[in-house]
PDB file of N, CA, C and O in Angstrom:
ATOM      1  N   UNK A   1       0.842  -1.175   0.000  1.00  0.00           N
ATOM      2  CA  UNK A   1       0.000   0.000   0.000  1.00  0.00           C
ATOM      3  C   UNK A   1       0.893   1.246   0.000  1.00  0.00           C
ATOM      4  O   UNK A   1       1.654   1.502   0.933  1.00  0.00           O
ATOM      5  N   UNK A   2       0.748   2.084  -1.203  1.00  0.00           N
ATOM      6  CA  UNK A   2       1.133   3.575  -0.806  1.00  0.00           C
ATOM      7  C   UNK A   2       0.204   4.901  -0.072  1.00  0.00           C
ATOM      8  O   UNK A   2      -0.957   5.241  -0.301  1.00  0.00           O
ATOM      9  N   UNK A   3       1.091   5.407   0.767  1.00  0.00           N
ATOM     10  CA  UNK A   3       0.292   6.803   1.451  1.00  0.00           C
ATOM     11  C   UNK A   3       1.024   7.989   0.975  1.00  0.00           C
ATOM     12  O   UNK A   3       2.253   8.058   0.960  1.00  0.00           O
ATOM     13  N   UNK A   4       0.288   8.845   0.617  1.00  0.00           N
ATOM     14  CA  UNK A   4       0.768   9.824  -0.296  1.00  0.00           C
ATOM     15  C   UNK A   4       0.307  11.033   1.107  1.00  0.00           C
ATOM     16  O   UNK A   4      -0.775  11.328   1.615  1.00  0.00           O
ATOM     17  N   UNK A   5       1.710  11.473   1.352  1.00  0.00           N
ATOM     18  CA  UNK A   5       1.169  12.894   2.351  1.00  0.00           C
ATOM     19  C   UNK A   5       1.744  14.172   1.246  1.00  0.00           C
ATOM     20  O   UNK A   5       2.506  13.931   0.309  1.00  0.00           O
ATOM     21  N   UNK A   6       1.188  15.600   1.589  1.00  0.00           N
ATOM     22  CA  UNK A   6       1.706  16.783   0.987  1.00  0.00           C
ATOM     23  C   UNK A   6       2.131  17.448   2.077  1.00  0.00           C
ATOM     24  O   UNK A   6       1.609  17.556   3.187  1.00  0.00           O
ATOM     25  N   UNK A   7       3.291  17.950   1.574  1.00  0.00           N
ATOM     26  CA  UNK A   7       4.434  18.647   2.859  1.00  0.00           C
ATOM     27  C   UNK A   7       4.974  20.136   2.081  1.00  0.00           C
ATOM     28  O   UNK A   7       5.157  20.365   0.885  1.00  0.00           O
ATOM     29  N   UNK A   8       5.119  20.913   3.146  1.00  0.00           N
ATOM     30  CA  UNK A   8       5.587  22.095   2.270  1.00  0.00           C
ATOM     31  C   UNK A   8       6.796  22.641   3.317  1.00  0.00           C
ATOM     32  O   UNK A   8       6.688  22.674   4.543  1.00  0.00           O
ATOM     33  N   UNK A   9       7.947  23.051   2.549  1.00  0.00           N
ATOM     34  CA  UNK A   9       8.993  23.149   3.148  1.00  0.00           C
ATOM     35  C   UNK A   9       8.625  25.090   3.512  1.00  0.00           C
ATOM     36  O   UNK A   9       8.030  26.038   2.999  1.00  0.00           O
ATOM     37  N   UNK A  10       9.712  24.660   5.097  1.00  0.00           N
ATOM     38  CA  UNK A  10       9.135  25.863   5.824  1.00  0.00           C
ATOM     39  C   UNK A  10      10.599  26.307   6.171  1.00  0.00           C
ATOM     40  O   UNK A  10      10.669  27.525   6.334  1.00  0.00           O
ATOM     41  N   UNK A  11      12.203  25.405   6.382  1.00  0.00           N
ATOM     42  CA  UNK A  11      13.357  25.867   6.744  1.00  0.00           C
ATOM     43  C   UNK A  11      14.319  25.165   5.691  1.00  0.00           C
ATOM     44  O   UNK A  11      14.218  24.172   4.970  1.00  0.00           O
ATOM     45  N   UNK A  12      15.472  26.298   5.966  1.00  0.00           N
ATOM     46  CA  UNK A  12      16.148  25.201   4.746  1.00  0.00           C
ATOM     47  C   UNK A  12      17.791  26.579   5.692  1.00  0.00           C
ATOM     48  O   UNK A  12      18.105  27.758   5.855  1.00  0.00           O
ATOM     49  N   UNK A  13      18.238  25.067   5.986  1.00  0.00           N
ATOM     50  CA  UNK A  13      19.802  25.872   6.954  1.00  0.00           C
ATOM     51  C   UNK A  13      20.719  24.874   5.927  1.00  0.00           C
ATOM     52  O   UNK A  13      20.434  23.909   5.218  1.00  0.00           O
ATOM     53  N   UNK A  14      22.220  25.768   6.281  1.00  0.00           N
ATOM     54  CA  UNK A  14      23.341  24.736   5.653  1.00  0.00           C
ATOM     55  C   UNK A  14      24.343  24.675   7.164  1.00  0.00           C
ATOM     56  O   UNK A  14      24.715  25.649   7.818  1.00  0.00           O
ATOM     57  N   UNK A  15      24.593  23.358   7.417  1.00  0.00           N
ATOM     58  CA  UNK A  15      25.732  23.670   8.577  1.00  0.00           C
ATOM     59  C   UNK A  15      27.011  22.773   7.940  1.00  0.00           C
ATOM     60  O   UNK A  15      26.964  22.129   6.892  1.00  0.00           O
ATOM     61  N   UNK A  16      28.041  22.887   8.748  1.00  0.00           N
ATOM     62  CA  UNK A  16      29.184  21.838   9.236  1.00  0.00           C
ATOM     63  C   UNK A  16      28.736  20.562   9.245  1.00  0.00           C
ATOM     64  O   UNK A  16      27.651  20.464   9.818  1.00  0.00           O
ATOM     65  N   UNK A  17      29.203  19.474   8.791  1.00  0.00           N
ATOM     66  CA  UNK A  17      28.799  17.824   9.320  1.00  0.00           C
ATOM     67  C   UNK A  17      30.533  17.324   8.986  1.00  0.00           C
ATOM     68  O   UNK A  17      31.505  17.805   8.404  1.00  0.00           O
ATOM     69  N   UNK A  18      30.233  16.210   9.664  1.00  0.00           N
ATOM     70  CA  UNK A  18      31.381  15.446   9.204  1.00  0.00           C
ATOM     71  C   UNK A  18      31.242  14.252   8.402  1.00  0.00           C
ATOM     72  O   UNK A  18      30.297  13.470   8.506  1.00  0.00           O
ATOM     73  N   UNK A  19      32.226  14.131   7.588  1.00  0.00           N
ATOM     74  CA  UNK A  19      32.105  12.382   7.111  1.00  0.00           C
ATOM     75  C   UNK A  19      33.776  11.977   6.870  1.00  0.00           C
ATOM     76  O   UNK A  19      34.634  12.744   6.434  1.00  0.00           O
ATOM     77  N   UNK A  20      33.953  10.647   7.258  1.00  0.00           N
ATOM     78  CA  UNK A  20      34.939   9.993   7.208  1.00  0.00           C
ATOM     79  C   UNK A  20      35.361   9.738   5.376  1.00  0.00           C
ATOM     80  O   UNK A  20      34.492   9.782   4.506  1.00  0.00           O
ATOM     81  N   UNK A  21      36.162   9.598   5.219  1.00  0.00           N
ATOM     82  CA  UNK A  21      37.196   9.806   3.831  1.00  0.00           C
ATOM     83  C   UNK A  21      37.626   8.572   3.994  1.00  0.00           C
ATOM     84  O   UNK A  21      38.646   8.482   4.676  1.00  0.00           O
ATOM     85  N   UNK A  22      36.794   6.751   3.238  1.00  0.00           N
ATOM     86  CA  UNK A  22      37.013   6.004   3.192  1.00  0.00           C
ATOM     87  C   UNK A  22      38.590   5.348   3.024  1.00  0.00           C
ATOM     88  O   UNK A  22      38.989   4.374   3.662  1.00  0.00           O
ATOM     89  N   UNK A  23      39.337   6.064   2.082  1.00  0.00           N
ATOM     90  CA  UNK A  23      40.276   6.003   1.783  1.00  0.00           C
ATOM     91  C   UNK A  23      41.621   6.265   2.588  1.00  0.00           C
ATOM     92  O   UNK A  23      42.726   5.734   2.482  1.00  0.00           O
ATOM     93  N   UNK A  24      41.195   7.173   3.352  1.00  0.00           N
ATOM     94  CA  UNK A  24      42.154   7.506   4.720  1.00  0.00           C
ATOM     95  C   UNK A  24      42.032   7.636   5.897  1.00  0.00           C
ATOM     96  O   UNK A  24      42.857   8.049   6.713  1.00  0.00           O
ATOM     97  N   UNK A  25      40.838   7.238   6.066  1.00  0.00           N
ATOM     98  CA  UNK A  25      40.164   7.361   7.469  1.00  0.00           C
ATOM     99  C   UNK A  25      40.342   8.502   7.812  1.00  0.00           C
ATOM    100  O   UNK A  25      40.274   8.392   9.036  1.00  0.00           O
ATOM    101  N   UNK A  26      40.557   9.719   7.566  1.00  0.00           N
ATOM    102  CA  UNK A  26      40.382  11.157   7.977  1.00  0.00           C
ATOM    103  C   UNK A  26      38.829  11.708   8.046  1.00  0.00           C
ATOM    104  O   UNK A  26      37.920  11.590   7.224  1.00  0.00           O
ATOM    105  N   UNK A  27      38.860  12.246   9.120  1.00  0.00           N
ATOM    106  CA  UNK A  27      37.355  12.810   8.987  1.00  0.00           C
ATOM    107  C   UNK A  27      37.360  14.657   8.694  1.00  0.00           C
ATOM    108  O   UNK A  27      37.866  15.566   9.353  1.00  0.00           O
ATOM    109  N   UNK A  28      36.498  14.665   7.321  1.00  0.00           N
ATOM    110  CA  UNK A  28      35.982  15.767   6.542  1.00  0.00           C
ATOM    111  C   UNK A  28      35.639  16.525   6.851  1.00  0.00           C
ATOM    112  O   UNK A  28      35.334  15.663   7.675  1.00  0.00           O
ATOM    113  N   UNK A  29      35.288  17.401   7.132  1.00  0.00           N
ATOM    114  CA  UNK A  29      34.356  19.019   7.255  1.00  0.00           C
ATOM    115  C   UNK A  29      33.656  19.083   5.647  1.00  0.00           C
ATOM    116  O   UNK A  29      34.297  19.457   4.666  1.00  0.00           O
ATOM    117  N   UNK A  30      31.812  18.514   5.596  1.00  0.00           N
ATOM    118  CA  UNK A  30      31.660  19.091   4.605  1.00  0.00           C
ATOM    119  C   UNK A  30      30.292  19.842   4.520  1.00  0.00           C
ATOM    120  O   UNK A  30      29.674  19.634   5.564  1.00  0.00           O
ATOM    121  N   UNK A  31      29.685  20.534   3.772  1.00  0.00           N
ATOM    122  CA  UNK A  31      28.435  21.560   4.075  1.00  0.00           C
ATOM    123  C   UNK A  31      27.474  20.307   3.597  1.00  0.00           C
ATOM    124  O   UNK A  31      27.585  19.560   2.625  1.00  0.00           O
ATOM    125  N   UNK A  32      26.017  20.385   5.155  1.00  0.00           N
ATOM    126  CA  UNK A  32      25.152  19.594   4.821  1.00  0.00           C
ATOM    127  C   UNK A  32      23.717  20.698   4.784  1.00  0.00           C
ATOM    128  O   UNK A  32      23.394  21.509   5.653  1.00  0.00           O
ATOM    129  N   UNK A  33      23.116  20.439   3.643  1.00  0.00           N
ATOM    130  CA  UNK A  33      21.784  21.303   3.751  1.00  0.00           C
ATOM    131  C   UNK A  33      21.154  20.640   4.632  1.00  0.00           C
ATOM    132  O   UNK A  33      21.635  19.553   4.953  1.00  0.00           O
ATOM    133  N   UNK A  34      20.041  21.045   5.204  1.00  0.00           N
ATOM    134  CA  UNK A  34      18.905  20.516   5.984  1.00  0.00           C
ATOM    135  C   UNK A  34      17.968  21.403   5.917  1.00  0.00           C
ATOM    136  O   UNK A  34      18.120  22.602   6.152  1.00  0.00           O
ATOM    137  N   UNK A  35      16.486  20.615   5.447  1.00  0.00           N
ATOM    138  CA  UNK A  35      15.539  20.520   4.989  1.00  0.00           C
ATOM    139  C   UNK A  35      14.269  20.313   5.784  1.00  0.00           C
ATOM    140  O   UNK A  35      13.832  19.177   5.969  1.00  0.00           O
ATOM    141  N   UNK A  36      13.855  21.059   6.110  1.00  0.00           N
ATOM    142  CA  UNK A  36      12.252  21.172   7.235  1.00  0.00           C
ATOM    143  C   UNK A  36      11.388  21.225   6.984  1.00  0.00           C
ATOM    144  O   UNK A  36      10.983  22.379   6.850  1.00  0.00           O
ATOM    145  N   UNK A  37      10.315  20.031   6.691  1.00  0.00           N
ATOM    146  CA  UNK A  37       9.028  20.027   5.571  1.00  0.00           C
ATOM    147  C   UNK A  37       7.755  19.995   6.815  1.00  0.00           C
ATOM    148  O   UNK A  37       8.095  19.269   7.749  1.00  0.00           O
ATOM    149  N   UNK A  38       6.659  20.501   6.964  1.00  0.00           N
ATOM    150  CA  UNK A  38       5.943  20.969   7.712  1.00  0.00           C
ATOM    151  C   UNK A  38       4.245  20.322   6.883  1.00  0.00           C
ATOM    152  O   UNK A  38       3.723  21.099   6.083  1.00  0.00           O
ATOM    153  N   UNK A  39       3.595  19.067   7.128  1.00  0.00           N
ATOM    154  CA  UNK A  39       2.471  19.291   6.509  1.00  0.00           C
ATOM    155  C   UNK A  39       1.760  20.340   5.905  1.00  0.00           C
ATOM    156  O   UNK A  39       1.907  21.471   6.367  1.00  0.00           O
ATOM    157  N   UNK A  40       1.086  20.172   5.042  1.00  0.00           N
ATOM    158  CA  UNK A  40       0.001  21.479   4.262  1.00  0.00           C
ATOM    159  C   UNK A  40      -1.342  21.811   5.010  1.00  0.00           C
ATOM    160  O   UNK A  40      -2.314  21.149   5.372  1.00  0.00           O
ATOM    161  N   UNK A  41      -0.929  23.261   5.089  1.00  0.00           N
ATOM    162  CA  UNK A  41      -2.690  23.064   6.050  1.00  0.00           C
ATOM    163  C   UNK A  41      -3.762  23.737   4.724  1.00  0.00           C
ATOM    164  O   UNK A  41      -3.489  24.004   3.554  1.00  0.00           O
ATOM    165  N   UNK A  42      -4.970  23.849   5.449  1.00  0.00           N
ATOM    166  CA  UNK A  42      -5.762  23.639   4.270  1.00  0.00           C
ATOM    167  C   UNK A  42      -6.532  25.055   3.918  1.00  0.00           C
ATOM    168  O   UNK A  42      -7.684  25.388   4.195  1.00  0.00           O
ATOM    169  N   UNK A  43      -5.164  26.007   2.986  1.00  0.00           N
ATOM    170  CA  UNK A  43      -5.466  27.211   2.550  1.00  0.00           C
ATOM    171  C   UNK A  43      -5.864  26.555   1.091  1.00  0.00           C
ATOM    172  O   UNK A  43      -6.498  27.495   0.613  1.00  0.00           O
ATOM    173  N   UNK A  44      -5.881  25.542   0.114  1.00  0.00           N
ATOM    174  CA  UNK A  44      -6.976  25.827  -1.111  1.00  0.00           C
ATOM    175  C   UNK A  44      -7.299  23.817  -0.721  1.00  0.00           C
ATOM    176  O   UNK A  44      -6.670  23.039  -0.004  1.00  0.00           O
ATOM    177  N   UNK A  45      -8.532  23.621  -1.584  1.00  0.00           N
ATOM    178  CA  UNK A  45      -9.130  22.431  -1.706  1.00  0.00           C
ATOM    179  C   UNK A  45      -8.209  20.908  -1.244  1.00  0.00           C
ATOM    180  O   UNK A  45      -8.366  19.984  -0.445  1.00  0.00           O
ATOM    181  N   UNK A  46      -7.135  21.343  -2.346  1.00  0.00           N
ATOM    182  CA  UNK A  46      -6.248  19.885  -2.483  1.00  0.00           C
ATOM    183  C   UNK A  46      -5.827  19.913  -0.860  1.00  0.00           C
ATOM    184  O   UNK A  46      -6.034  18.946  -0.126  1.00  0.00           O
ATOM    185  N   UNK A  47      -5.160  21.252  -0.371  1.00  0.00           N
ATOM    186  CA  UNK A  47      -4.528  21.207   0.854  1.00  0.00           C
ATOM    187  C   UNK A  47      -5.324  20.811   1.694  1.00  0.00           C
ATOM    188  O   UNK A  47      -4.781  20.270   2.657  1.00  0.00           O
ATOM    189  N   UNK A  48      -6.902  20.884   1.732  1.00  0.00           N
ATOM    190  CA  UNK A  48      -8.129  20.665   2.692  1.00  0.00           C
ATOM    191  C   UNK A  48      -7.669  19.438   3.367  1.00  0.00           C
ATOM    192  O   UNK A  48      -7.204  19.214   4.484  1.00  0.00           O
ATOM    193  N   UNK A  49      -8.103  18.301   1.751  1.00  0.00           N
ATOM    194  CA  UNK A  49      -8.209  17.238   1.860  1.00  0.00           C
ATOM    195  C   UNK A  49      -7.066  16.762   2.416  1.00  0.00           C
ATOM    196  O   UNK A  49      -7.413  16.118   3.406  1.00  0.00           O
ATOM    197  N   UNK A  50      -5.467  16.732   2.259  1.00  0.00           N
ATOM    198  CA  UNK A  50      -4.473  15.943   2.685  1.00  0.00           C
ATOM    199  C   UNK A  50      -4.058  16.715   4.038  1.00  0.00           C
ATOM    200  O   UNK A  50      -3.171  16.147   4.677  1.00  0.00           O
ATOM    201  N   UNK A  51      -4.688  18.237   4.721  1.00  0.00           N
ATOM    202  CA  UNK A  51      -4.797  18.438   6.341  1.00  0.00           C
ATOM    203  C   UNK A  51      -6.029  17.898   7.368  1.00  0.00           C
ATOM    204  O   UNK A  51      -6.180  18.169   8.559  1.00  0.00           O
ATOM    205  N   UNK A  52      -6.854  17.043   6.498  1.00  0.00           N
ATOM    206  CA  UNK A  52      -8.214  16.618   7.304  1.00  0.00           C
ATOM    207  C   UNK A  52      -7.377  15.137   7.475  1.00  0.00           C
ATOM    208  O   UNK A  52      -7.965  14.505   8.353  1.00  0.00           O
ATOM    209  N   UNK A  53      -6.242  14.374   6.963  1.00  0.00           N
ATOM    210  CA  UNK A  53      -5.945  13.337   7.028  1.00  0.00           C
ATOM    211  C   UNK A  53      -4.702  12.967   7.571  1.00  0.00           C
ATOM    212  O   UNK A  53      -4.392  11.875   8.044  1.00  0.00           O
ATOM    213  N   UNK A  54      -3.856  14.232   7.428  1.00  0.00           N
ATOM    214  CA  UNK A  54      -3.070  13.966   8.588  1.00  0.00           C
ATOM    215  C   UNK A  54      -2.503  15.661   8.820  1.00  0.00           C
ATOM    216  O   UNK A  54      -1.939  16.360   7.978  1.00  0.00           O
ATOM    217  N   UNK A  55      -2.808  15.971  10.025  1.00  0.00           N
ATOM    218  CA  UNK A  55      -3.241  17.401  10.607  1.00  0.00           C
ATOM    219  C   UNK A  55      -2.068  17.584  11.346  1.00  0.00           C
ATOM    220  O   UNK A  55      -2.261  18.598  12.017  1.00  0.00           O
ATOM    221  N   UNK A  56      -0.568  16.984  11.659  1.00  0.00           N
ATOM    222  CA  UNK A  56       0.529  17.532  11.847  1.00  0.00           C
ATOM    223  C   UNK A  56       1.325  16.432  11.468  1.00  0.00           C
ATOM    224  O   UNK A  56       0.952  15.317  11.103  1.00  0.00           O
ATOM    225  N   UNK A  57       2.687  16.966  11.622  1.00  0.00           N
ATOM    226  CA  UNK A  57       3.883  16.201  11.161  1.00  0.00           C
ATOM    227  C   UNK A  57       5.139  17.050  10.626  1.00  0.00           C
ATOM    228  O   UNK A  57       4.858  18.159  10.172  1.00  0.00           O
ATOM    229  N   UNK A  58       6.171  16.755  10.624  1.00  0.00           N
ATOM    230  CA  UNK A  58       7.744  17.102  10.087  1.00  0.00           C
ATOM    231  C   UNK A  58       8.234  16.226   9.402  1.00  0.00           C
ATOM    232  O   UNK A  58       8.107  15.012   9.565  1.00  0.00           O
ATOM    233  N   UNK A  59       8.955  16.898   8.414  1.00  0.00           N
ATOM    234  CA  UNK A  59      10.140  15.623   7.887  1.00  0.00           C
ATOM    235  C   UNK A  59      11.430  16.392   7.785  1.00  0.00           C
ATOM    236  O   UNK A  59      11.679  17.277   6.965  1.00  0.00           O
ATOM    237  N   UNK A  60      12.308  15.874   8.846  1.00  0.00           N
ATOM    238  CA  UNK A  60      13.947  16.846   8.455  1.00  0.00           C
ATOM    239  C   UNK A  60      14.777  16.081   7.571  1.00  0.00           C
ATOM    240  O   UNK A  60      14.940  14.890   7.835  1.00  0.00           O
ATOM    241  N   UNK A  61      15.213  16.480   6.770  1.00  0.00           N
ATOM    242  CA  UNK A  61      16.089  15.539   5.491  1.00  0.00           C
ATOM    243  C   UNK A  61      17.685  16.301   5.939  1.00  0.00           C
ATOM    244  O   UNK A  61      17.820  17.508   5.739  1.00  0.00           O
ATOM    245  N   UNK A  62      18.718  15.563   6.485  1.00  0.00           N
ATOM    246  CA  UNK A  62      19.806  16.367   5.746  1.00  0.00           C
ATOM    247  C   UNK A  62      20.526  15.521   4.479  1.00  0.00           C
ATOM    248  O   UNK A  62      20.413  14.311   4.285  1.00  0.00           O
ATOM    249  N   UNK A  63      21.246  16.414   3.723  1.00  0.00           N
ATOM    250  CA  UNK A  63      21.473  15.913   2.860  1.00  0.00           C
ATOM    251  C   UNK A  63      22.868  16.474   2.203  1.00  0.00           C
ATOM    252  O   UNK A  63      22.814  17.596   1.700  1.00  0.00           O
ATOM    253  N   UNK A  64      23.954  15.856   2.178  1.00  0.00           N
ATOM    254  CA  UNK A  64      25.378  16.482   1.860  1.00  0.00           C
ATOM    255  C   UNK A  64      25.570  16.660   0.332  1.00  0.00           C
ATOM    256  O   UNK A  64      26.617  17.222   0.009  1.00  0.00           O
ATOM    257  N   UNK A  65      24.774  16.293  -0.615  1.00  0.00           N
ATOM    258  CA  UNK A  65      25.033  16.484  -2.049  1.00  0.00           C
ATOM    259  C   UNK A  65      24.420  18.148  -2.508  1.00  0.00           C
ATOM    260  O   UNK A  65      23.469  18.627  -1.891  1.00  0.00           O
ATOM    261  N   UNK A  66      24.867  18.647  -3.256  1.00  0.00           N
ATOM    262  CA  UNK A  66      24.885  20.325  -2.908  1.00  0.00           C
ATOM    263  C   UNK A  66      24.329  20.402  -4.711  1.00  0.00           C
ATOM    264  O   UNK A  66      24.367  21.436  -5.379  1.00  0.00           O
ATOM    265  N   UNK A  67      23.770  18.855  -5.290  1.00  0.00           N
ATOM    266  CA  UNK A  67      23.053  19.199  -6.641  1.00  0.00           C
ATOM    267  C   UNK A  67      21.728  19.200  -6.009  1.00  0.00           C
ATOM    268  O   UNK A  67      20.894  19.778  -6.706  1.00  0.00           O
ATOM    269  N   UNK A  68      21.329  18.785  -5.031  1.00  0.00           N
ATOM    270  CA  UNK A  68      19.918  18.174  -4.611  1.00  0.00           C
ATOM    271  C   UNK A  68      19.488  20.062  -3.747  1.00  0.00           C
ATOM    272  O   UNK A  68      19.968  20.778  -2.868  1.00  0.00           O
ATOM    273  N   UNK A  69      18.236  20.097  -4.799  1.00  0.00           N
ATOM    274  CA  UNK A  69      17.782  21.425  -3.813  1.00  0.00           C
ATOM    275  C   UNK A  69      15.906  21.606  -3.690  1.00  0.00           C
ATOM    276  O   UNK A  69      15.053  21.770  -4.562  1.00  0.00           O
ATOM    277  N   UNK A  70      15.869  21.554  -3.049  1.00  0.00           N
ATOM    278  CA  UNK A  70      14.364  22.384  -2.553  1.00  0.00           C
ATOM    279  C   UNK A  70      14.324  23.270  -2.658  1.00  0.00           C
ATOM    280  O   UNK A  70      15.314  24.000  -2.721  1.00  0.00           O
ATOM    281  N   UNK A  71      12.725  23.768  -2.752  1.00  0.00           N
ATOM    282  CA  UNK A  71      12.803  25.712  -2.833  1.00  0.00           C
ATOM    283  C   UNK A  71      12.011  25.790  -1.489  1.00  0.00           C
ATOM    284  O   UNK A  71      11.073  25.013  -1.318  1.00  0.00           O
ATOM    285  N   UNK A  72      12.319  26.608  -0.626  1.00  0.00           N
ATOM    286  CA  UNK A  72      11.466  27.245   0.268  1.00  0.00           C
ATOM    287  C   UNK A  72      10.410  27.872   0.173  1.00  0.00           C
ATOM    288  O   UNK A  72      10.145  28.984  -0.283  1.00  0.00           O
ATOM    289  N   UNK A  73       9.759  27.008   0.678  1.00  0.00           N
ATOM    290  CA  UNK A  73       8.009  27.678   0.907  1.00  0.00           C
ATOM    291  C   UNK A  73       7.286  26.981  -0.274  1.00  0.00           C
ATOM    292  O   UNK A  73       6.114  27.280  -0.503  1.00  0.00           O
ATOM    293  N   UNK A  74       7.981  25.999  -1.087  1.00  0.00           N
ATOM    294  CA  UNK A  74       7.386  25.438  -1.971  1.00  0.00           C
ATOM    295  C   UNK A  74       6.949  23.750  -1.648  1.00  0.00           C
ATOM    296  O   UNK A  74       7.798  23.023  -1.132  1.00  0.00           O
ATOM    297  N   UNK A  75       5.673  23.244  -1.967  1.00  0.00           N
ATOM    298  CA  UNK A  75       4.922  22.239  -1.730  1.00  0.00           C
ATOM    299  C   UNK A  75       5.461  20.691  -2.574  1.00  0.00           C
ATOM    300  O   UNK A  75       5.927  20.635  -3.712  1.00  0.00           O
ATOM    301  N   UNK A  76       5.307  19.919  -1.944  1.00  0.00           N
ATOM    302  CA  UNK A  76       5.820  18.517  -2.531  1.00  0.00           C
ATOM    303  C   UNK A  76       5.006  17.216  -1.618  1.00  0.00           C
ATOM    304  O   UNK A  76       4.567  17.213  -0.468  1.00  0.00           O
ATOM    305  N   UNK A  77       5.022  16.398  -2.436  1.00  0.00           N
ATOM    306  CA  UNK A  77       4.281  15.242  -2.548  1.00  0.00           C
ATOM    307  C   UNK A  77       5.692  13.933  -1.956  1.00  0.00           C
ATOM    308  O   UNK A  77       6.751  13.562  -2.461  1.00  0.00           O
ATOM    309  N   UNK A  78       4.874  13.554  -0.534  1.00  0.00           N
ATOM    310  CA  UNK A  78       5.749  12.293  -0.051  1.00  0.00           C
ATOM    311  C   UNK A  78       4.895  11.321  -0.062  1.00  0.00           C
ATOM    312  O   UNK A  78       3.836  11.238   0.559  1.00  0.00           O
ATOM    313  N   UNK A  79       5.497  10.397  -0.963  1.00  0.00           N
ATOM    314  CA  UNK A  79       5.002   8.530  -0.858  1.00  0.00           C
ATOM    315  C   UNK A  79       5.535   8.039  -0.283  1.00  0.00           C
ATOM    316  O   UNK A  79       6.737   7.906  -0.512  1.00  0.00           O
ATOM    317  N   UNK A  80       4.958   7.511   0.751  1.00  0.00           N
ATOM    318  CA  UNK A  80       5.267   5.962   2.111  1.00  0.00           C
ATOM    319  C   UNK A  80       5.077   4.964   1.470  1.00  0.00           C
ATOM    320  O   UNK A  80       3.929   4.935   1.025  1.00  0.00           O
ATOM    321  N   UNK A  81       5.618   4.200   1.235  1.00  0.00           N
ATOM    322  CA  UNK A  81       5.740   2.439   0.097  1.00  0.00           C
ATOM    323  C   UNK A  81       6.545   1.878   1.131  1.00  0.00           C
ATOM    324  O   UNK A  81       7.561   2.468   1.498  1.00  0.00           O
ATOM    325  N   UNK A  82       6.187   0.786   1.640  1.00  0.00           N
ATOM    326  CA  UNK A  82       6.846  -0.256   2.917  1.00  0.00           C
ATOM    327  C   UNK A  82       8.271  -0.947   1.822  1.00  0.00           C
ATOM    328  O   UNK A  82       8.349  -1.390   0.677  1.00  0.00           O
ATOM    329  N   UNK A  83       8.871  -0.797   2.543  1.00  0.00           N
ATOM    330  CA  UNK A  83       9.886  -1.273   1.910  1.00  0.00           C
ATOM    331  C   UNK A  83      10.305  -2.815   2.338  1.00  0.00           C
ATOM    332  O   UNK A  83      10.364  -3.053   3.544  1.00  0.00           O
ATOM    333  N   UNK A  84      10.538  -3.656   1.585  1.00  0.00           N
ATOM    334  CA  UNK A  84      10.321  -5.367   1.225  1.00  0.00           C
ATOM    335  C   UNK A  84      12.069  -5.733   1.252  1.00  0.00           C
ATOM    336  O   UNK A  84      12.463  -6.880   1.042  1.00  0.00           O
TER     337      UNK A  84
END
């Protein structure tokens, strides 16, 4: 079964993270975005329907690849698919 929630991003920070450097075991300093998605509440129709069904929630993503971007304040579609 898939569950389809709508989330709309509300923060978007870049900090410091670390990651280890397989090759030398040195640990990195590298910039990780992080990503703060906030359910849709129900300012037009579509938003009604997917805040009458699930009426709070977060999703924080960080993510160290610096091609991958979100826009702030802009709306997106998450599918839950159980993974096998």
């Amino acid at each position: 079964m898939t569950i389809r929630a709508k989330f709309k991003l509300a923060e978007v920070t870049t900090r410091l993270s670390m990651k280890q450097n397989p090759h030398t075991q040195v640990w990195d300093s590298i910039p990780l975005n992080s990503y703060k998605f906030y359910v849709v509440t129900g300012d037009n129709e579509e938003n009604k329907k997917f805040f009458a069904s699930t009426p709070s929630g977060t999703i924080e993503l960080g993510i160290p690849n610096p091609d991958v971007k979100f826009e702030n304040g802009k709306e997106y579609f998450v599918d839950f698919v159980e993974a096998k």
